[in-house]
N, C-alpha and C positions, 0 to 999 in steps of 0.2 A: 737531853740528848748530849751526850759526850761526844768527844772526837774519835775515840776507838770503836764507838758505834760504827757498824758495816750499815753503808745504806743502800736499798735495796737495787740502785744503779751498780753501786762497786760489784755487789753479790751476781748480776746479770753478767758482767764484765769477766770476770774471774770463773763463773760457768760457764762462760760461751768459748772462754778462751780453755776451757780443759774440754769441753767436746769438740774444738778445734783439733785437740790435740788428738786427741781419741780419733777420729776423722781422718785425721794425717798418719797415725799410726795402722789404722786400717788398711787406708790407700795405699801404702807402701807396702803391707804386707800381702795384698791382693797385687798390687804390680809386679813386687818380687817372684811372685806363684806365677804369674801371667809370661814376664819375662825367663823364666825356667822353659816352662811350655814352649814357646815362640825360639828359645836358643834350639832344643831338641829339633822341633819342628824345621827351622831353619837347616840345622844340620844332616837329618834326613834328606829333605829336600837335595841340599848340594851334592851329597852322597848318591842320592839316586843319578843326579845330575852326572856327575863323572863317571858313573859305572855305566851311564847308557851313552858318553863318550866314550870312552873305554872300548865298548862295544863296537862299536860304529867306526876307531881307526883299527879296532883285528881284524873287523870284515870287511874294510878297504883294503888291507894289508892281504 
């Protein structure tokens, strides 16, 4: 056994640490999709929010 021999600790190591990454790649692109959604959503919201302010000082007014 040589020292360039990969042993099967390093090999676990070195796979665990690329489906880490894979993992995190994911996550960020499902949070990215998520945070899209949630900005929209958000901004709806406020929008509805002021327009039914809006409403409420014409018809005090």
């Amino acid at each position: 056994m040589t020292q360039r021999s990969i042993t099967a600790f390093q090999l676990e190591r070195v796979t665990s640490r690329k489906n880490a990454a894979i993992f995190r790649q994911e996550n960020q692109r499902f949070l990215s999709r998520n945070t899209g959604i949630t900005a929209i959503h958000f901004y709806y919201t406020v929008n509805v929010f002021y327009i039914n302010l809006l409403e409420k000082i014409v018809f005090i007014e």
